[in-house]
KOLSEFI-527506 format. One record per residue: x, y, z of N, C-alpha, C in turn. Coordinates in steps of 0.02 Angstrom, whole numbers, padded with zeros to 5 digits, always signed. Example, Ala and Ser with C-alpha at 12.3 -4.5 7.8 and 13.67 -1.06 7.14 Angstrom:
2
+00660-00284+00390+00615-00225+00390+00660-00165+00390+00642-00112+00354+00684-00053+00357+00645+00002+00394
REM end
This chain:
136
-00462+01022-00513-00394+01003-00533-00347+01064-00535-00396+01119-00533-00328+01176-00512-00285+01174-00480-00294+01138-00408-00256+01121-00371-00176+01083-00401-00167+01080-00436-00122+01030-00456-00084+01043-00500-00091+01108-00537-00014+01164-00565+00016+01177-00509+00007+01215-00468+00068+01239-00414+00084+01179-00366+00063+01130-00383+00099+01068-00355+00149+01060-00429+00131+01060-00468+00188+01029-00534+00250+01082-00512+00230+01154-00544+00282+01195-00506+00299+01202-00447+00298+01146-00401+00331+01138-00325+00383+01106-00350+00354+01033-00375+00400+00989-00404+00437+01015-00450+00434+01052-00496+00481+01070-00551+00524+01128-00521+00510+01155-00476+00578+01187-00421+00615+01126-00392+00595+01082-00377+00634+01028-00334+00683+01019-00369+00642+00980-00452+00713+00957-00487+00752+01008-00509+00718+01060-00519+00778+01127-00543+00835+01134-00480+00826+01137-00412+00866+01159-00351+00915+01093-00369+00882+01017-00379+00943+00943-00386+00971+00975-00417+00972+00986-00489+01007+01002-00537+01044+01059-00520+01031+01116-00478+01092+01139-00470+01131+01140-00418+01108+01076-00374+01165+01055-00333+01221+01004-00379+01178+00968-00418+01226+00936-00445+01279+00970-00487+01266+01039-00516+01302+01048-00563+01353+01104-00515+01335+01118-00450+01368+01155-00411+01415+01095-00382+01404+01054-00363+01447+00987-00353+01495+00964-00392+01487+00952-00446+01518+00945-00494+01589+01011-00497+01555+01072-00495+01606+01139-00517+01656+01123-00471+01630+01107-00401+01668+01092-00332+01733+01030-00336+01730+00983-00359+01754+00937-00384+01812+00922-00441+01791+00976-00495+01804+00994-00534+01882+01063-00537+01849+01089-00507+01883+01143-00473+01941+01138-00444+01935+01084-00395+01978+01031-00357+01958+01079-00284+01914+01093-00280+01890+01136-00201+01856+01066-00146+01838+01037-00185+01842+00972-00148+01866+00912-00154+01895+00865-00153+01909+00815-00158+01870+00737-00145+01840+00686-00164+01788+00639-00152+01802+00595-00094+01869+00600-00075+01866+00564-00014+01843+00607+00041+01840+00682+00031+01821+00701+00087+01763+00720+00105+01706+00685+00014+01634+00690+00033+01616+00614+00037+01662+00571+00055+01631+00493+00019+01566+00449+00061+01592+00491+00170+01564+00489+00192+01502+00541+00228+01534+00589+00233+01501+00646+00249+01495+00715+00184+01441+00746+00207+01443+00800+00156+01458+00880+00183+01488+00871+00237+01529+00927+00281+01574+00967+00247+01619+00927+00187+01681+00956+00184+01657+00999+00088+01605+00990+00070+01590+01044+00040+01585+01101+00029+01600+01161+00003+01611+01208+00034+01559+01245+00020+01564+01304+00072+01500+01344+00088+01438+01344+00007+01481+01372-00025+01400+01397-00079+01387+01332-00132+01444+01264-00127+01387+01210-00143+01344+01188-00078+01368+01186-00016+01301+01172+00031+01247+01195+00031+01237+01265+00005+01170+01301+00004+01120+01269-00026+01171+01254-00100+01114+01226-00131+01087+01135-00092+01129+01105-00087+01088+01030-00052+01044+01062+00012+01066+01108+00042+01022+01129+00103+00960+01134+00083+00964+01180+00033+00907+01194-00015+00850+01162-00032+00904+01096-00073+00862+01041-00097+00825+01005-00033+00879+00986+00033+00835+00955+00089+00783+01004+00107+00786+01057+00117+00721+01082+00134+00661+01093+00088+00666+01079+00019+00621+01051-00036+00577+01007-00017+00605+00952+00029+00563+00875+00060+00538+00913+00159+00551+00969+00166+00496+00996+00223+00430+01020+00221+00426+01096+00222+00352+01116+00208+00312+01076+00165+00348+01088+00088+00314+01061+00049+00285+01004+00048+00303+00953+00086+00283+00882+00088+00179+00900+00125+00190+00939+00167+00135+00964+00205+00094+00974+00133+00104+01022+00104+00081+01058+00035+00041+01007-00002+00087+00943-00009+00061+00906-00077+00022+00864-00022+00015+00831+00036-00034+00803+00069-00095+00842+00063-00095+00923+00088-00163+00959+00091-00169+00957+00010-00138+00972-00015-00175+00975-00091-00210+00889-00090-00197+00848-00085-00198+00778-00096-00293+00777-00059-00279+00805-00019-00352+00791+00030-00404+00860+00012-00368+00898-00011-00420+00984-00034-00453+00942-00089-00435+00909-00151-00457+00882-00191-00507+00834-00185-00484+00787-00129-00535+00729-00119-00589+00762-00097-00587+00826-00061-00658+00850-00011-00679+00900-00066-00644+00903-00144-00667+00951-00152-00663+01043-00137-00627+01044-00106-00616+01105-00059-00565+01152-00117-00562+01137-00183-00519+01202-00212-00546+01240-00253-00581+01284-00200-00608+01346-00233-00569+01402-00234-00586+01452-00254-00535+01517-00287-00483+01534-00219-00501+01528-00162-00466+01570-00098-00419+01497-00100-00437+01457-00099-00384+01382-00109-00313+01396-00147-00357+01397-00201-00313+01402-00263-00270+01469-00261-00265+01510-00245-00235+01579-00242-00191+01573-00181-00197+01541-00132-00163+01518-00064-00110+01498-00078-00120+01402-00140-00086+01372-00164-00041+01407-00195-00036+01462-00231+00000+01457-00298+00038+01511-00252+00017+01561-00179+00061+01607-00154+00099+01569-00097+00080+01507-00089+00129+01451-00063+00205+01452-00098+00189+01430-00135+00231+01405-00207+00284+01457-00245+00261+01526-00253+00271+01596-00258+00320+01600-00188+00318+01581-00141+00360+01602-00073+00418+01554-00082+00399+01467-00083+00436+01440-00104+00511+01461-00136+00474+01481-00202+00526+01495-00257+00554+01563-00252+00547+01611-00205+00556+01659-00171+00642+01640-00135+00610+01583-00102+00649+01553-00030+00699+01533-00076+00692+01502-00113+00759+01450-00150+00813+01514-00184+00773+01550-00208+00817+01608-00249+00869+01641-00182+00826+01659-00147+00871+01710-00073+00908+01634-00048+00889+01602-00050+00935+01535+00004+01019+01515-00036+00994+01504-00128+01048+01474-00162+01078+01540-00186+01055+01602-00166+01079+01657-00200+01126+01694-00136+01107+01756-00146+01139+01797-00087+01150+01758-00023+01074+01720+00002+01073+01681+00039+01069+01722+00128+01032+01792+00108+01020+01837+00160+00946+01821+00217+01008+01783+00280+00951+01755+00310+00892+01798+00346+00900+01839+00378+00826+01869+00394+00781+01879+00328+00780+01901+00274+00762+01899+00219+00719+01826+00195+00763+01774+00195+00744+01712+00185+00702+01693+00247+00716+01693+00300+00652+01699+00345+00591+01707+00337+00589+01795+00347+00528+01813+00306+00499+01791+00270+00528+01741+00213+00488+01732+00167+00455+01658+00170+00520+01623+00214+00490+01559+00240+00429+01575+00290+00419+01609+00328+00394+01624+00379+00303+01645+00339+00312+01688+00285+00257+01691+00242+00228+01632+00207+00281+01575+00199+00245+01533+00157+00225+01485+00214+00253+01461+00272+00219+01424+00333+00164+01456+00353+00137+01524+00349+00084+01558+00365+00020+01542+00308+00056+01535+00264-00013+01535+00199-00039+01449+00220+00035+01411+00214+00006+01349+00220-00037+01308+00295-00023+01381+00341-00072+01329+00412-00106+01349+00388-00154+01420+00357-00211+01448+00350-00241+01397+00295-00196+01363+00270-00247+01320+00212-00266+01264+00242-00204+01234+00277-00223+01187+00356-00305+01207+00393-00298+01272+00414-00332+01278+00449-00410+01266+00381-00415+01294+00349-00451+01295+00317-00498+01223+00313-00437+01156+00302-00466+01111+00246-00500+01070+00344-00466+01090+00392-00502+01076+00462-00549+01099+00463-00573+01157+00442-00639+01182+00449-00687+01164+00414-00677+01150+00334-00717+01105+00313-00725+01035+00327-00678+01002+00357-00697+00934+00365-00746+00928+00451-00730+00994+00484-00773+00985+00542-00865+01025+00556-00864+01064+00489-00903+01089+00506-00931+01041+00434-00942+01009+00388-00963+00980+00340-01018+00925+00351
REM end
């Protein structure tokens, strides 16, 4: 069941990134930097540093979706032993890496990198939970 903290803290970045789109939405609105008819249909006319954050949030429902499936099946096979679990949680660690540089400065080669580290941890756990299910 180790497996299944750095899934909570996946999810508890998710709702933290909603929450501050919403409350970056809100400032926007508020502000009068946007106006609701001009998000009623599209979300274009937002301006730059509330988009970061919904960008943000949509890419919350990419990698990670991968993440909580392999965790979902590491468990059923059994497969979360210490190199698992340390994978997981430097998944998760990149993650929350990514969200900080994305909704922050928002310095893309930087944010790359770090996306680029956490797609690397997660094929190797890919690759991993393939290897046990073929050589088992």
């Amino acid at each position: 069941m180790s497996l299944i903290y750095p899934v909570l803290i996946q999810i508890l970045l998710t709702f933290i990134v909603l929450l501050a789109t919403g409350r970056a939405r809100i400032a926007a609105i508020r502000d009068k930097r946007v106006r609701m008819t001009d998000i009623a249909v599209t979300s274009d006319a937002w301006p730059d540093d509330v988009r970061k954050f919904s960008n943000n949030y949509v890419n919350q429902y990419e990698t990670p979706v991968l993440f909580y499936v392999l965790v979902g099946i590491a468990i059923y096979l059994r497969a979360n032993d210490t190199l698992m679990v340390v994978l997981a949680w430097s998944f998760v660690a990149t993650r929350i890496v990514h969200a900080f540089i994305h909704t922050g400065a928002n310095d893309v080669p930087n944010r790359f990198r770090v996306f680029l580290a956490g797609a690397t941890i997660l094929m190797v756990m890919w690759l991993l939970i393939v290897i046990r299910l073929v050589f088992a």
